[in-house]
C-alpha positions as a Python dict, from the first residue, in 0.01 Angstrom:
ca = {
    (1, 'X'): (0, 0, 0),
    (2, 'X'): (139, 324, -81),
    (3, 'X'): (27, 636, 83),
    (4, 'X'): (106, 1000, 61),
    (5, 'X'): (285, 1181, 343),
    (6, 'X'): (321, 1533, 350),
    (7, 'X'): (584, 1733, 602),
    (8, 'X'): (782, 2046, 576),
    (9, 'X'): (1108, 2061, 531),
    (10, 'X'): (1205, 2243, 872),
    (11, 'X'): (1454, 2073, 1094),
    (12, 'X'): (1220, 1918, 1332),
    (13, 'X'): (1006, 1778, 1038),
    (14, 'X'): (1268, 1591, 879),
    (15, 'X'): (1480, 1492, 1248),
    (16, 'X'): (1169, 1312, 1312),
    (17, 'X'): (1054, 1173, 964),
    (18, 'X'): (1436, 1047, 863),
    (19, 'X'): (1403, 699, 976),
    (20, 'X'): (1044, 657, 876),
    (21, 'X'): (1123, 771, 518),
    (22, 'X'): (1437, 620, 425),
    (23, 'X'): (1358, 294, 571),
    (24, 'X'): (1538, 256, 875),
    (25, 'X'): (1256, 131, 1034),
    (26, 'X'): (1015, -164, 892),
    (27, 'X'): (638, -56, 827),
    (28, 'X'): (401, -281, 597),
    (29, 'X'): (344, 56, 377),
    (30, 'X'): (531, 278, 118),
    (31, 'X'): (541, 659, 163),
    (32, 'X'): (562, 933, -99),
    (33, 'X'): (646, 1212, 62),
    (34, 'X'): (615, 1558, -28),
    (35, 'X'): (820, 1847, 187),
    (36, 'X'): (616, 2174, 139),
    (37, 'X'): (589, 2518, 414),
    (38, 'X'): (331, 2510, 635),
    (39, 'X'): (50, 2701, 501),
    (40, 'X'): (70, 2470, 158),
    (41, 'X'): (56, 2197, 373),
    (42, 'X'): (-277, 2342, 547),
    (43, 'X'): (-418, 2379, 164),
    (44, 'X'): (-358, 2038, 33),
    (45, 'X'): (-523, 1876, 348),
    (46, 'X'): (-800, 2091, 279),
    (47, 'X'): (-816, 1988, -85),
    (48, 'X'): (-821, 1624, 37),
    (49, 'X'): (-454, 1564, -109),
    (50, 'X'): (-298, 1406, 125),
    (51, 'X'): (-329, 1068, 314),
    (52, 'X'): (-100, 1214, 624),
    (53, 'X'): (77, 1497, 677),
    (54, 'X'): (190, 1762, 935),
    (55, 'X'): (-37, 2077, 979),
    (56, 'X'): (-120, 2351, 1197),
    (57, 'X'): (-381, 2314, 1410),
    (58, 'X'): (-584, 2586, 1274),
    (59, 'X'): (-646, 2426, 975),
    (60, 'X'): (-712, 2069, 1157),
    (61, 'X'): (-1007, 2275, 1326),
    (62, 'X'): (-1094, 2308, 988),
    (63, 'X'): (-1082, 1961, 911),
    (64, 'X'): (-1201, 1763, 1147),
    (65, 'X'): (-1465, 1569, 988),
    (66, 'X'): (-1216, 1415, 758),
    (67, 'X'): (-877, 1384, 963),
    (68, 'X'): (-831, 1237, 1292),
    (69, 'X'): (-519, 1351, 1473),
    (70, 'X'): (-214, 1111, 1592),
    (71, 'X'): (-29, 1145, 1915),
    (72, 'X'): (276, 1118, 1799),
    (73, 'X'): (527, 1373, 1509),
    (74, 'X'): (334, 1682, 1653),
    (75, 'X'): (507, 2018, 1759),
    (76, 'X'): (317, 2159, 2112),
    (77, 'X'): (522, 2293, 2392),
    (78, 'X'): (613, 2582, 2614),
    (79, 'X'): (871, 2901, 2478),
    (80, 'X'): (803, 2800, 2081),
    (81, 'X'): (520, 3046, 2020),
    (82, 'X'): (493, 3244, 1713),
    (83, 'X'): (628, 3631, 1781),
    (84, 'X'): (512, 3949, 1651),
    (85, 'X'): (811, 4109, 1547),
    (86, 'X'): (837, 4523, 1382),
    (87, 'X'): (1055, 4777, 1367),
    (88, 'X'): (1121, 4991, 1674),
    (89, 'X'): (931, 5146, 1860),
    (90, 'X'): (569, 4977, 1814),
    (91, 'X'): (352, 4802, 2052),
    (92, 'X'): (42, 4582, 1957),
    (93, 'X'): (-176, 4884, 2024),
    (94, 'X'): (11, 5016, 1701),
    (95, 'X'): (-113, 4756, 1507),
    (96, 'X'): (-505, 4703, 1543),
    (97, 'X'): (-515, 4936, 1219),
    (98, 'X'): (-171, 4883, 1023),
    (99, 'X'): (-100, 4559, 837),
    (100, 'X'): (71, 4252, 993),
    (101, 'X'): (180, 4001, 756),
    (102, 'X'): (96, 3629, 832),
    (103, 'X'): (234, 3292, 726),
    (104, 'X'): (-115, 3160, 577),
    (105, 'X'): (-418, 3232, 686),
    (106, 'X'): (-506, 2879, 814),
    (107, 'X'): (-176, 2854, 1071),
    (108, 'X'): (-215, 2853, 1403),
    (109, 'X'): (35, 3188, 1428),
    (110, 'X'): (-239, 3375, 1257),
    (111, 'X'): (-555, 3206, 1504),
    (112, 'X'): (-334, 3314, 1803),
    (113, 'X'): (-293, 3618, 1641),
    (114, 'X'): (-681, 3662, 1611),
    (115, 'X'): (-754, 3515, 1965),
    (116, 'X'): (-544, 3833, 2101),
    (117, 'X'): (-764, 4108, 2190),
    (118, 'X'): (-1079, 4155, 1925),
    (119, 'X'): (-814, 4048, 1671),
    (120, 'X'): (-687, 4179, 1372),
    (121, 'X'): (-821, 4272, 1051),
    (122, 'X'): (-534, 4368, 816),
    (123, 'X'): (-317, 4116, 742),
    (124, 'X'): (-103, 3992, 454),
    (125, 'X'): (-26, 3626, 373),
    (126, 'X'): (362, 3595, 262),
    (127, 'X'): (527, 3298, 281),
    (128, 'X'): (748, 3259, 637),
    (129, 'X'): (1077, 3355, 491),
    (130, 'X'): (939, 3688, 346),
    (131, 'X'): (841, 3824, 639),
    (132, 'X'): (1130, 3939, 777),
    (133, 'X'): (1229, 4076, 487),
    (134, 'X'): (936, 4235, 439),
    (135, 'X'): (867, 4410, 774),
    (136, 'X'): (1261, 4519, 741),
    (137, 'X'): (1193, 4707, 451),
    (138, 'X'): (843, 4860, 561),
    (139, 'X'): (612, 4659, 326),
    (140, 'X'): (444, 4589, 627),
    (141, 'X'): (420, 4750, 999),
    (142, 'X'): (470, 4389, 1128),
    (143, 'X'): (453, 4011, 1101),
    (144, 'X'): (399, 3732, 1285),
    (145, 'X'): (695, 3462, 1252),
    (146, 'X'): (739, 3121, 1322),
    (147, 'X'): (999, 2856, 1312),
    (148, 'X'): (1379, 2932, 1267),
    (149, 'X'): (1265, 3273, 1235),
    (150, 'X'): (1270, 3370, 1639),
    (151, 'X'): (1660, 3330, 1636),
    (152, 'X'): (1731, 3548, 1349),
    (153, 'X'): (1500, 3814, 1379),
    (154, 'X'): (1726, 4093, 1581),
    (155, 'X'): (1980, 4034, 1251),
    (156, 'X'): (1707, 4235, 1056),
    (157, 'X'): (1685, 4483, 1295),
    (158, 'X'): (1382, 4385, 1418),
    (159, 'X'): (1255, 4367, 1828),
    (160, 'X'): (969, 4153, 1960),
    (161, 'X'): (639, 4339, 2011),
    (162, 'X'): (446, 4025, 2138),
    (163, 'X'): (530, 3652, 2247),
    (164, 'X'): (163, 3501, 2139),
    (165, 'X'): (297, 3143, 2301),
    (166, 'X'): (394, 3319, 2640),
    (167, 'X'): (49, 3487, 2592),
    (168, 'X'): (-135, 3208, 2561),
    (169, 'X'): (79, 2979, 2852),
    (170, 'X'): (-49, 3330, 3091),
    (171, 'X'): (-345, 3323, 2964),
    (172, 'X'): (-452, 2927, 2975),
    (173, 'X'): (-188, 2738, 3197),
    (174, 'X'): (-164, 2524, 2871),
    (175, 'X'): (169, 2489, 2631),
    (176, 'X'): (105, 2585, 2293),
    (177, 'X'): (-29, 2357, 2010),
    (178, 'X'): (161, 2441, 1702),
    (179, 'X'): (101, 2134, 1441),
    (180, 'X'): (-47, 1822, 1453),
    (181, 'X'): (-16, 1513, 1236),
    (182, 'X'): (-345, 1413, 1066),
    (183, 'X'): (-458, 1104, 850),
    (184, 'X'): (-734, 1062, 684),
    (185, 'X'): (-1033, 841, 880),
    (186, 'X'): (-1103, 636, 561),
    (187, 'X'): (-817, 506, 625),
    (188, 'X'): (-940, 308, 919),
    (189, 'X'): (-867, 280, 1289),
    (190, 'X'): (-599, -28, 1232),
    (191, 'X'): (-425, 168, 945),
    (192, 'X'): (-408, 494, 1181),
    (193, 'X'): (-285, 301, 1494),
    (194, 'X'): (34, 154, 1272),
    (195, 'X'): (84, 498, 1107),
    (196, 'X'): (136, 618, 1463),
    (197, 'X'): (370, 381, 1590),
    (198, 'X'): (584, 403, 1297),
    (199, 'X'): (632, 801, 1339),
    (200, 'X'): (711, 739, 1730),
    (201, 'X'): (964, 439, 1615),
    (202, 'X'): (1089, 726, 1372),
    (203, 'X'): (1120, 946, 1638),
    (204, 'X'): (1310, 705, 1881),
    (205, 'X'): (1525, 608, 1631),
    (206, 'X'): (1634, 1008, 1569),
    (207, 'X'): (1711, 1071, 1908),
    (208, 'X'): (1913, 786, 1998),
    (209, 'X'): (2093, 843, 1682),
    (210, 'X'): (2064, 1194, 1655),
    (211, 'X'): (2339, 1320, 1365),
    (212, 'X'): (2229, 1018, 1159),
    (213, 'X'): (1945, 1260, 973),
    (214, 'X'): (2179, 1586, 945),
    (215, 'X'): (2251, 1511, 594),
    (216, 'X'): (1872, 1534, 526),
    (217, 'X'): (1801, 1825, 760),
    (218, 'X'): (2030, 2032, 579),
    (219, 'X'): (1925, 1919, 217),
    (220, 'X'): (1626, 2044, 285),
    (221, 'X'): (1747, 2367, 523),
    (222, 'X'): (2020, 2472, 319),
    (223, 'X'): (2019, 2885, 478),
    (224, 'X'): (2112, 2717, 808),
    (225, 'X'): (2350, 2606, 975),
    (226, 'X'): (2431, 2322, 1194),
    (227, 'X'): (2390, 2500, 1509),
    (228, 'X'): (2044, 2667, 1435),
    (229, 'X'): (1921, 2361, 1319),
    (230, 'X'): (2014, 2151, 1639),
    (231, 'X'): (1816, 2438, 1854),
    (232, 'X'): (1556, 2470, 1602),
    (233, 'X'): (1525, 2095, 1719),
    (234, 'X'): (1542, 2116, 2083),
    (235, 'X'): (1299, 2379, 2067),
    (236, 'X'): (1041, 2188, 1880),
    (237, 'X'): (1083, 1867, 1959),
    (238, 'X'): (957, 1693, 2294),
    (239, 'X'): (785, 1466, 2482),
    (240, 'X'): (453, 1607, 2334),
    (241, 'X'): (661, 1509, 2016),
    (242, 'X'): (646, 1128, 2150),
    (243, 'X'): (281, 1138, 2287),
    (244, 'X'): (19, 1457, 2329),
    (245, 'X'): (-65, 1291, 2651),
    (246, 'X'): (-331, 1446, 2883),
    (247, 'X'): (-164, 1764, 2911),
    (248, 'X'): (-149, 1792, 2572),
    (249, 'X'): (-476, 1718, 2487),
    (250, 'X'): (-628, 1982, 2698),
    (251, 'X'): (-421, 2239, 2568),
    (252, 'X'): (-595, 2086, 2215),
    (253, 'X'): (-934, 2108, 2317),
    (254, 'X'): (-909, 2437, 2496),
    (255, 'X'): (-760, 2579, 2194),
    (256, 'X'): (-1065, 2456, 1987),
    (257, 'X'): (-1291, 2580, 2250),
    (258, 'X'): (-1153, 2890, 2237),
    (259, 'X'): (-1149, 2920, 1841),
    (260, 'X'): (-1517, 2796, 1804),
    (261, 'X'): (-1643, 3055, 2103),
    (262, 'X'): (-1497, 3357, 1846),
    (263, 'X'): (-1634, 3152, 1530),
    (264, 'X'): (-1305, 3080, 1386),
    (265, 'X'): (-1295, 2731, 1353),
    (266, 'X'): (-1667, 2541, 1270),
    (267, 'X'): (-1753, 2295, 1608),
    (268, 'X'): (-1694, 1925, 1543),
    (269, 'X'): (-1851, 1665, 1767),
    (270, 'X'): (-1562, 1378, 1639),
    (271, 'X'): (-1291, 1255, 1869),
    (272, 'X'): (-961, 1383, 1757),
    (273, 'X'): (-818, 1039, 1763),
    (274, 'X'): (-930, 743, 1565),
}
């Protein structure tokens, strides 16, 4: 059976996807894979593209009805929020009117982002390496960044106006849920289970062999180097990484809560899990 797996190709992504993928571990499936950012990601599982893949939790609110979510390949933690980063001096007060650009509309970044205050209205979608770039050069007032991007942003001159993952840990108690993995529940309960397991086997087998995949991670992260990479990695990936666990199930289901109380995210009355 072949199947198609979808993941980006950010450090954490392919640290815990090496094994599975170039068959270091034994599964009774093939995989074609397909690395792509986030927010394309978030697009193709809504077009029904994809059999499992990686995507932000936003977009899994979306999706619900069709995807189921695994416990294990996720990102969901403490300190690895997306920032709002601008030129000095701004606050967030600054920017209820001004334009913010976003990494897709259906990432969780930009449903934090709206969950802040009354939200905000003016946004552009540019692809996460642009935005820098772009709030550098004042094509925007701001932008909301996620991953490698919070160690690099002072190098464009740029200062944090808001930590939205220390916002929500003050404002919830709960870590942050970033991205989930999804698969599709046609493909039955059995199917979904082994899927699991493998990416957790993947995942042990990266960290008790943990330079085996830096070949891969930096195929596919070529502007960075070995040492943003590794804390790119020990940002992202955890023991929520392993298993969501209680703890990170609530954080889940509060976030959903939250999301469907401002009518951002339709409700769902399917378990998450298969």
């Amino acid at each position: 059976m072949q199947l198609t797996l979808g993941y980006s190709p950010c450090p954490n992504d392919t640290f815990i996807f090496h094994a599975l993928t170039h068959g270091i571990i034994e599964v009774p499936f093939q995989l074609q894979v397909r690395h792509e950012d986030v927010e394309t990601l978030n697009q193709l599982a809504a077009q029904g593209t994809l059999d499992l893949t990686k995507i932000s939790y936003h977009a899994f609110g979306h999706l619900r009805e069709e995807y189921c979510l695994l416990r294990s390949g996720g990102a969901l933690g403490r300190g690895c929020g997306p920032l709002v980063v601008a030129r000095p001096p701004c606050a967030m007060a600054d920017l209820e009117t001004k334009t913010i650009a976003i990494p897709g509309e259906l990432t969780t970044a930009n449903l934090l982002l709206q969950l802040h205050g009354t939200g905000y209205r003016h946004l552009k979608v540019l692809s996460f390496e642009q935005i820098m770039p772009a709030v550098a050069a004042g094509e925007v007032a701001a932008g909301v960044i996620i991953h490698e991007s919070r160690f690099t942003y002072p190098d464009y001159g740029l200062v944090k106006v808001l930590d939205l993952g220390h916002w929500w840990e003050e404002e919830t108690g709960h870590p942050i849920p970033l991205g989930g993995i999804i698969a599709r529940r046609s493909l039955g309960r059995e199917l979904i289970h082994e899927l699991d397991d493998a990416i957790g086997r993947s995942l042990d087998y990266a960290w008790q062999h943990p330079r085996q995949a830096t070949a891969y991670m930096t195929e596919h992260a070529q502007e960075l180097d070995e040492t943003v990479m590794r804390r790119h990695i020990e940002l992202y990936v955890n023991h929520f990484s392993r298993d969501l666990g209680p703890e990170g199930l609530v954080a889940i289901e509060t976030l959903f809560t939250r999301a469907e109380q401002r009518g951002l995210i339709p409700p769902s009355s399917l378990a998450l899990f298969a």
